[in-house]
C-alpha positions, 0 to 999 in steps of 0.5 A: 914347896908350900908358901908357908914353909920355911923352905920358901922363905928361903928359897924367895929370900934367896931369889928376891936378893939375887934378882934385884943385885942384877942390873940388867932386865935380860939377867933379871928374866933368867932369875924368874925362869930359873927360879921358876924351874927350881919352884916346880922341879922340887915336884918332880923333875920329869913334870917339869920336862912335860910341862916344858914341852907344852910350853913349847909347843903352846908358843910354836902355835901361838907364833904360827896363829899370829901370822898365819889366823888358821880355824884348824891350827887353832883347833889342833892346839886346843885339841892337843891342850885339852888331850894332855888335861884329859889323859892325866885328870880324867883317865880314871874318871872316863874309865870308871864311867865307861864300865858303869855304863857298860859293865866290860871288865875291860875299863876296870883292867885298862884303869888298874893297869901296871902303870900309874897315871899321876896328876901333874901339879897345876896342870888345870891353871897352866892349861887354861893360860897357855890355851887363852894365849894361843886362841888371843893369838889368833883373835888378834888381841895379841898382835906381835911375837914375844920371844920364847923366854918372855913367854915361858916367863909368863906361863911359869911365873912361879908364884901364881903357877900352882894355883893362879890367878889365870893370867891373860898376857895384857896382865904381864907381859908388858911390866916384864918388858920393863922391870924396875925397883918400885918403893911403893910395891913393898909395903902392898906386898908385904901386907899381901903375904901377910894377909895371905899366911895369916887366912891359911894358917891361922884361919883355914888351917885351924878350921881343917882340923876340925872339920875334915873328920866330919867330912871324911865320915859323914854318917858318924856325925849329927845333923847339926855337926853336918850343918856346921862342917857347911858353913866350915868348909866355906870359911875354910876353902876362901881363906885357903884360897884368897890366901895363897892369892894373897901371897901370890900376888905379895910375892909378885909385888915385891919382884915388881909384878901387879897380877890380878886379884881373884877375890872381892869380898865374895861373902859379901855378894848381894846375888849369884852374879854378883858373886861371880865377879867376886870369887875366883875372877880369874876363872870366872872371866876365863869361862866367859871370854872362851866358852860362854861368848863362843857358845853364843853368850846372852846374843842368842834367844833367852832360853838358849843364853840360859843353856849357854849359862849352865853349860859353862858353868857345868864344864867349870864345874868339871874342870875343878876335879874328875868328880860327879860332885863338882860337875854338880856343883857347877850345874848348881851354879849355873842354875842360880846365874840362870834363874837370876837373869830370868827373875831380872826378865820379869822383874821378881828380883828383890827390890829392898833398897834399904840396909836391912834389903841389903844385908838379907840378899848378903845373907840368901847369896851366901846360903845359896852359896853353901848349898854348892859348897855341900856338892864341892867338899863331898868325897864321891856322890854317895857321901854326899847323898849320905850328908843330904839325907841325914840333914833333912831328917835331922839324924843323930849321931857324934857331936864335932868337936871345936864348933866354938872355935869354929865360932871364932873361926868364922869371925876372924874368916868374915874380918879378912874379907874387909882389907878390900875396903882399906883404902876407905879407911881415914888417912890418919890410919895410913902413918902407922902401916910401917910399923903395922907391917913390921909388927906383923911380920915378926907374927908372920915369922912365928907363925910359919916356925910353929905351924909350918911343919904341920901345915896343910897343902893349899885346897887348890893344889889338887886341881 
């Protein structure tokens, strides 16, 4: 049930009126499990009883570890979790490797056997959540027992399920105890959602169109078209990604819900640190809080905090896909976060202070950005050293078409960047966000009726 679809308007149209008729928080809470269920069932029913049963699971650990700070129960939770990501989104992966490395027949039988293992939707987000709440539960930073329903709640919230933000329960639990109408929530949701429709389907959408032809057939294309479908891609991916944020968090706002933001102007970073604290923040403080400060952190010796930095980042990198690509992509980005803090160690950091400093670290940042985004959008390794290959000898092939609607793309891609700076905006401007709101609604409401059958899954569902 994608955001931009009719279906949901009904479906969210439906809930928000029966949610908020119900006096009671207890009646309020079986509406948001209900609907939840509802959400993630029209996927498929049978994942919804797998997902159940790990939630279970993931509670009756979370409720022993309270009581009981047990090193192995721990490590049989984590043990389990990473077990059921693994099986359903590495198998093949595994399999595959395994043969090349071996040359046995017997991985190619075991991966082409009579059953099909599917992918279960937004098992990578919910297994990361469920995983920080049991390891918070045996830290201490969780200190008493929430009932099953309030935790099923939490894991399940149907409209950062599919692709988050990773919450953490200090993000949730405690506006769940207490529900209530809040006024001030409407006009920030519904700009949310329609921030978030107008980044997907206008924007990432459009630019999808244009550049997944030169994706999927690198070697039919220019150098030049090759370049460009770069550059597409990193609108494409943050307006597709913020979006469905965007529309999370709106949603959750009209219900009564505050959950985290994910993005920051992440374009505009001055470094790959600061980059980091800008896209995908949810994720980002995940694989701090949990991998790199258990392998050590920066408490360790420079040369180890370097490793600790890549290793991370690379395990991040897998978590996105069953992929050689994305490994690498993650193994980059360590890299950079890794050679940023040694030119910090001797000072070789760019020290311009000025304007035009700034706008040259905005403009590096980025490109080093999309160096990372040649390693994620690639199919497999072989297109992407075809993409490589042909940009550095500037090869001729087929021109795109649409790089001048790409132009405009991108304009339109970098101006949803700066609602992260409204609140800046002079307070004569705030009078007219009622009728802003209203107007952008009727917009919104013809967008998703014209573009809502032809619409695209958001790109983070696959993960």
């Amino acid at each position: 049930m994608l955001f931009t679809s009719i279906t949901f308007l009904i479906f969210f149209s439906i809930v928000y009126l029966i949610y908020w008729s119900i006096p009671s928080d207890k009646g309020k809470k079986w509406i948001l499990l209900l609907s939840s269920f509802v959400f993630y069932g029209t996927w498929s029913v049978s994942f919804l009883f797998h997902f159940l049963f790990f939630v279970l699971i993931n509670y009756i650990f979370s409720v022993y570890l309270l009581q009981h700070k047990s090193k192995s129960i721990l490590r049989l939770a984590v043990i389990i979790n990473l077990l059921n990501l693994g099986v359903f989104k590495y198998f093949y992966f595994f399999t595959d490797t395994l043969y090349h490395i071996s040359g046995s027949s017997f991985f190619t039988e075991l991966s082409k056997g009579s059953f099909k293992i599917l992918l279960p939707l937004a098992i990578s987000f919910y297994t990361f959540q469920m995983l920080a709440y049991v390891i918070d539960s045996y830290r201490g930073d969780i200190k008493e027992k929430e009932s099953l329903l309030d935790f099923t709640i939490f894991i399940m919230f149907f409209p950062q399920l599919i692709a988050g933000p990773i919450m953490r329960s200090g993000d949730f639990i405690p506006e769940l105890k207490k529900i209530k109408p809040n006024k001030e929530f409407i006009y920030p949701g519904m700009s949310f959602i329609i921030l978030g429709v107008f980044k997907k389907v206008l924007i990432a959408d459009s630019i999808a169109g244009i550049i997944d032809p030169i994706w999927n057939n690198p070697s039919e294309y220019s150098a030049i078209s090759l370049i460009l479908s770069i550059y597409g891609f990193s609108w494409q991916v943050y307006c597709d990604f913020s979006g469905y944020t965007d529309i999370a968090r709106g949603v959750a706002y009209l219900l009564g819900f505050q959950i985290p933001e994910n993005f920051k102007a992440p374009y505009l970073a001055e470094s790959p640190k600061d980059l980091w604290r800008r896209w995908h923040i949810t994720l980002a403080t995940w694989l701090r809080d949990y991998l790199y400060i258990p392998l050590g952190g920066s408490r360790t010796s420079e040369l180890r905090s370097y490793f600790n930095l890549i290793v991370t980042f690379t395990l991040g990198g897998f978590w996105h896909g069953a992929n050689w690509t994305y490994i690498l992509w993650g193994f980059f980005h360590g890299v950079m976060l890794a050679l940023e803090r040694l030119t910090e160690r001797f000072q070789l950091t760019l020290t311009l202070q000025n304007k035009a400093g700034k706008y040259f670290r905005i403009v590096f940042t980025y490109h080093i950005f999309l160096v990372g985004v040649l390693f994620f959008r690639s199919n497999n390794m072989t297109s992407l050293w075809v993409m490589v290959k042909k940009i550095l000898t500037i090869s001729p092939g087929v021109n795109a078409t649409g790089s001048e609607t790409l132009v405009y793309l991108f304009i339109l891609g970098f101006l949803s960047q700066l609602p992260q700076y409204f609140d800046k905006l002079p307070s004569g401007i705030v009078k007219y966000q009622k009728p802003l709101i209203l107007f952008s609604s009727i917009v919104l409401l013809v967008s998703i009726g014209l573009y809502s059958r032809s619409g695209k899954e958001f790109v983070y569902f696959q993960f």
